[in-house]
C-alpha positions, 0 to 999 in steps of 0.5 A, spaced: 620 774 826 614 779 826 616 786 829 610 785 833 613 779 837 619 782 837 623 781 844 626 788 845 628 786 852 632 780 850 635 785 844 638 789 850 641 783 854 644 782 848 647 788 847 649 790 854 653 783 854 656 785 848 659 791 851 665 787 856 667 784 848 668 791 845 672 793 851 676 786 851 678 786 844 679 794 844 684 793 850 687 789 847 688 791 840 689 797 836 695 802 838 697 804 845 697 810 847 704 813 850 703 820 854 711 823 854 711 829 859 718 832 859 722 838 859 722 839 852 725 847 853 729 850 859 735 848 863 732 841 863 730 840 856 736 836 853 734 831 859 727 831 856 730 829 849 735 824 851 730 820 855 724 820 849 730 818 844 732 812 848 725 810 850 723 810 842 730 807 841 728 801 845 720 801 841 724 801 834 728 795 836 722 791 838 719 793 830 716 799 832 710 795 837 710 792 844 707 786 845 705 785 837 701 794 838 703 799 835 705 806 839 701 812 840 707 817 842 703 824 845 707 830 848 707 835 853 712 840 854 712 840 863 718 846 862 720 844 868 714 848 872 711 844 879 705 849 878 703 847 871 704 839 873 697 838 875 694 842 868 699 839 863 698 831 865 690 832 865 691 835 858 695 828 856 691 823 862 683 827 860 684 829 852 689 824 850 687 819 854 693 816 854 693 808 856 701 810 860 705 815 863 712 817 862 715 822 865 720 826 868 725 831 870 723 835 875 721 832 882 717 837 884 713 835 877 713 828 878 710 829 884 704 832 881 703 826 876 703 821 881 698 824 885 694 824 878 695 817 876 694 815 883 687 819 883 685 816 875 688 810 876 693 811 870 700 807 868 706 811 870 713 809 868 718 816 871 724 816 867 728 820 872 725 824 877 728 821 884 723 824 889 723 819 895 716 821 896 714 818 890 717 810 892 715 812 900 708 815 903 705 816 895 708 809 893 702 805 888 702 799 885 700 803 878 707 806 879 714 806 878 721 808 876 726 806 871 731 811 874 733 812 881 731 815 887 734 821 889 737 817 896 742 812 892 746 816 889 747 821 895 748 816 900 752 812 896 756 818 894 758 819 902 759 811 902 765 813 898 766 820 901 767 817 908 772 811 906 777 817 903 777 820 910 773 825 909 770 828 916 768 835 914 763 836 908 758 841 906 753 840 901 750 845 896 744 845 891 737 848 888 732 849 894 727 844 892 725 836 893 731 833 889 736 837 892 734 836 900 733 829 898 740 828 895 743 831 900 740 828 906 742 821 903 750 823 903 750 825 910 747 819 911 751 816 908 758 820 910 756 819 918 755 812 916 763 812 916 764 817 921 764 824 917 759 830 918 756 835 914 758 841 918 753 846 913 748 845 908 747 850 903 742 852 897 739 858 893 732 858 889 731 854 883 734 855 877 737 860 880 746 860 879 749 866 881 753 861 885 760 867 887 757 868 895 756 861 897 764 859 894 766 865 898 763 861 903 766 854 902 772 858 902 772 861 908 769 854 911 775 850 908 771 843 908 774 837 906 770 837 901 764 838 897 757 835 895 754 838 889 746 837 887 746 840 880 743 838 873 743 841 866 745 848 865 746 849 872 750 843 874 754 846 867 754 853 871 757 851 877 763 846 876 765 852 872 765 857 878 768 852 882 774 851 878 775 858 876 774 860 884 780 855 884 777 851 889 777 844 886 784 845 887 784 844 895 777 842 896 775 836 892 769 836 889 762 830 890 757 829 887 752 824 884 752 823 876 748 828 874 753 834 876 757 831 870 752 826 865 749 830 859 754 836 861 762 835 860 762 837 854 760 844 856 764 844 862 771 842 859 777 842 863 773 844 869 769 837 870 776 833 869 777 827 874 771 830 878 768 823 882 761 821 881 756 816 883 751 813 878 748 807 877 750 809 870 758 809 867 759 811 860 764 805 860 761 800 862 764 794 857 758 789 857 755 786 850 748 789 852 752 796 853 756 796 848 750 794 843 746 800 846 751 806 845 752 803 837 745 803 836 743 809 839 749 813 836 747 811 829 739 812 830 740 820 834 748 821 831 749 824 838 752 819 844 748 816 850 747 819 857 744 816 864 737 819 862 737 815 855 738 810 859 733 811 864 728 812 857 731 805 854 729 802 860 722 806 862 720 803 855 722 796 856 718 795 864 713 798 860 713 792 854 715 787 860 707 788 863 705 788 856 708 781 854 705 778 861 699 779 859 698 779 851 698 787 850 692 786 853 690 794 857 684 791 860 688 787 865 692 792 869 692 790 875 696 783 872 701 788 867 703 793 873 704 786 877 709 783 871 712 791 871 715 790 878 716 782 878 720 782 871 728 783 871 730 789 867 736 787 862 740 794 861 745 797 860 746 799 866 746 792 868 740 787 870 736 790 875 730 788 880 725 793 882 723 794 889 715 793 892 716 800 892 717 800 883 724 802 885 730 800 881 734 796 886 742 797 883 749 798 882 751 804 884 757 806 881 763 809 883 765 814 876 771 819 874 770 824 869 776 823 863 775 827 857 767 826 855 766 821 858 764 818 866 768 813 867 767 807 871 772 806 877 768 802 881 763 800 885 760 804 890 755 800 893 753 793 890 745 792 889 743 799 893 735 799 895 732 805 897 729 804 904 721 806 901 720 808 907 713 810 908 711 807 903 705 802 904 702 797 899 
């Protein structure tokens, strides 16, 4: 065709029709790109550590790729700091920009990433974090939590605390989102069956000079105790209590993460300590068996509740993107499959709420040597109320 026939206007229709073709196909090829914001230093940091090495483990045993697409992983240390949150997720979400989210410990971070994956619209799966917020008034149908709520454990931990006779409590924790939740559900939970929280207690994050409130404690004489600590300072605080030699008298409560990542710090101090979890380091299934072997051969170290949480963050995540082919462009239909398919875990199979909540077995666990052992179940196939939440 002559250059001075040439329909320029028919040259542009076919190129902008092309573009849609591009973008399809790059969605659904090449690697997708992983966003892990975890604490990586800090009280926090072994948490960070164990939920990354279970969601690569779970990658690992899929050969390396979901949906038939090699993973892309990008880090971010978050150092547990609400006020860095919003400046390190935008390092992953506008200069790496990573196709998911996974991420993290800390309540008060979390909050701050779900915001910016509500407002850019970006995939996120929350290991850990509890904040109830997050499955109540800021719920997105682009969200969801491979964990817990911070609700669950507590309120099933008063569950329990009431069927042993206990009437008078108090709680104690960090003064920040996960804390306050944790122990409102325990009291929930405690004055379902009659009991009271005669006083609530708690000191700045990650404050754990803890000498003057177990002189309070003593002074109160509860019928026991409801602790929400994690990390160092969880190790920090079982050891005071017994050292104060209140464990002896007044029993202490708590949910798992008093005890899971942390007994063997805590030693003798930890022993017989009753949790609840929706995770007990026993559990005798095939698929829990098979995960603590396999991760104990690739990471040389035992598995915890937040490798767990990481293994099972990264099968949701491959859940969507088998429903829709590893196809990125399809989001509403992969965050859809995220919620609607069953999660076979180590935990136990679980279901995901509309909210993106796990709802789950709650476990009832008692601390013998290094491990959390399973007693019982607290509360059988507990869903967080989500309330607020509204899709």
């Amino acid at each position: 065709m002559p250059l001075t026939s040439f329909n320029f206007s028919s040259l542009a229709a076919l190129l902008l029709a092309a573009v849609p073709l591009a973008a399809s196909a790059q969605g659904a090829s090449g690697p997708i790109k992983v966003g892990l914001m975890l604490p990586y230093s800090g009280t926090y940091a072994a948490l960070g550590n164990a939920i990354e090495n279970g969601f690569k483990l779970y990658v690992q045993e899929q050969g390396g790729k979901l949906a038939g697409r090699e993973i892309q992983y990008f880090k971010v240390d978050d150092e547990s700091e609400p006020p860095k949150a919003t400046d390190n997720v935008n390092k992953l979400i506008k200069r790496d920009n990573v196709d998911v989210l996974v991420g993290t410990v800390h309540s008060g971070v979390a909050l701050a990433m779900a915001k910016a994956a509500k407002d850019n619209n970006t995939l996120l799966v929350i290991p850990n974090a509890g904040a109830d917020a997050i499955t109540g008034p800021m719920c997105g149908a682009n969200i969801v939590r491979s964990s817990f709520s911070n609700w669950q454990p507590g309120y099933a931990m008063g569950v329990v605390a009431a069927q042993k006779g206990v009437k008078r409590a108090m709680t104690i924790t960090w003064n920040y989102a996960a804390g306050a939740e944790s122990t409102k559900g325990f009291t929930e939970g405690l004055e379902k069956g009659g009991g009271k929280v005669v006083k609530d207690m708690n000191l700045p994050f990650p404050n754990v000079e803890f000498q003057a409130l177990l002189t309070e404690i003593a002074a109160q004489k509860p019928d026991a105790v409801y602790a929400f600590f994690a990390g160092g300072g969880a190790v920090k605080f079982v050891k005071d209590y017994a050292a104060a030699g209140l464990n002896k008298t007044i029993p202490l409560y708590g949910p798992g993460f008093l005890t899971d990542g942390t007994l063997e710090a805590q030693g003798a101090a930890a022993q017989n300590m009753l949790t609840t979890l929706h995770y007990a380091d026993n559990l005798d299934t095939p698929k829990n068996n098979a995960f603590r072997k396999a991760y104990a051969i690739a990471y040389k170290s035992q598995p915890d509740v937040y490798a767990v949480q990481g293994y099972d963050a990264a099968q949701i995540l491959a859940n969507g993107l088998k429903a829709v082919g590893g196809d990125l462009t399809k989001r509403d239909q992969l965050a859809a499959a995220m919620r609607k398919t069953p999660v076979d875990s180590p935990r136990g199979k679980f279901t995901l709420s509309a909210a993106g909540n796990p709802v789950q077995d709650i476990y009832l666990r008692e601390v013998k040597g290094n491990n959390n052992e399973f007693r019982s179940i607290a509360v059988k196939a507990l869903a967080d109320p989500a309330r607020g939440c509204k899709l």
